[in-house]
C-alpha positions, 0 to 999 in steps of 0.5 A: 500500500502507497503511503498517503505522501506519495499520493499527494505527490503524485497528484501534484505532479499531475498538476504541475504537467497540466498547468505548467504550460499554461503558465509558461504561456503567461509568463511575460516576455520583453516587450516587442520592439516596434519595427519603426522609429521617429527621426527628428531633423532639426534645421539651422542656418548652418546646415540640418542635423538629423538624430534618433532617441534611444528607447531605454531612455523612455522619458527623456524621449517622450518629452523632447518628441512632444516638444518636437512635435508641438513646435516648442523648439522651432525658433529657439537658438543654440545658446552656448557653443564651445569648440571642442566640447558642445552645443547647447540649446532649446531654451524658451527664453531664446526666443524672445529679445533679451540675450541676457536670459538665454539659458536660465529657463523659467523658476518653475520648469519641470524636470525629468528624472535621469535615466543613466542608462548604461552604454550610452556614452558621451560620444561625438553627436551623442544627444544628452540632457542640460541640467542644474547642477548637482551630483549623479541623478540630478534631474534633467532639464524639461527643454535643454539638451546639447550636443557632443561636438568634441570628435574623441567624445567628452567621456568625463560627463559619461554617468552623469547626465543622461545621454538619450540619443544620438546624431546620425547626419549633419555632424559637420554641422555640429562643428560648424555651429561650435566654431562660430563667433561668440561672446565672453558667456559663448553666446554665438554672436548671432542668433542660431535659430532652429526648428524641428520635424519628426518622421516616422521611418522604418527601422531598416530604412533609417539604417538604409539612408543614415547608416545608423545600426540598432543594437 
């Protein structure tokens, strides 16, 4: 006679065999990754910049896509340039007639939480958040971004401010932006003004036509 254990057993096995692929088949995956991506092409006298945005930086590319989108950054201007190092721009109060303010942004802007995400480095044409101040994990600025112009990458800045996407055209842009005329803040002496357009593309094709590879 089989001993009640082994009966409990027993009967326990059966369940796991019959429920155990239904609950294989409900176990979450990784989400599946679309097969199109949005390209932001930003305009400027000196030539058009075009850049993707990383999906592991959600946030960040939420937001600056809105603001792309809606018009936000259309007649702002690259506010501090430095040969070798960055461009820096998209605050709202480059638009209007006071120099002076260009850069502060407003008392009561939002932020966004940073998002270090790993492997995106501080390489030339590397798209990466302004923000105040303050140790790793401070939050980012809701408008401001900057570009990387300095070729060897400006790497001493990886893990500090989240990096959420990158240039894949017009980096001889980017240069000719950073070596322009400025004043003693790095103001470019005249006014570099941009505007954004988003489309959407398929993936292969962005690597098709920008030679943009996706992990």
């Amino acid at each position: 006679m089989k001993h009640p254990f082994h009966r409990i057993a027993a009967v326990l096995l059966v369940l796991l065999w019959a429920f155990g692929p239904v609950m294989a088949a409900a176990k979450p995956g990784k989400p599946k990754k679309s097969s199109k991506d949005e390209v932001v092409t930003v305009t400027t006298p000196q030539g058009v910049i075009r850049l993707i945005l990383f999906d592991d930086t959600p946030l960040h590319k939420a937001n600056f896509l809105q603001k792309a989108k809606s018009g936000f950054y259309d007649g702002t201007t690259f506010h501090r340039v430095i040969d070798n190092f960055m461009i820096q721009g998209g605050d709202a109060n480059t638009k209007d007639a006071d120099p002076s303010n260009d850069g502060l942004g407003q008392p009561n802007d939002p932020t966004i939480p940073a998002e270090l995400a790993p492997g995106h480095l501080h390489a030339y044409g590397a798209v990466a958040a302004a923000r105040m101040g303050g140790p790793a994990g401070t939050p980012s600025s809701h408008s401001q971004f900057y570009l990387v112009e300095n070729h060897e990458g400006s790497h001493f800045l990886d893990g500090q401010y989240t990096v959420f996407g990158q240039v894949i055209q017009g980096l001889d842009v980017i240069d000719k932006i950073a070596k322009l005329p400025k004043d003693a803040r790095d103001r470019p002496t005249a006014d570099v003004k941009m505007t954004m357009k988003v489309e959407k593309l398929k993936r292969k094709k962005i690597t098709k036509l920008y030679g943009y590879k996706y992990e």
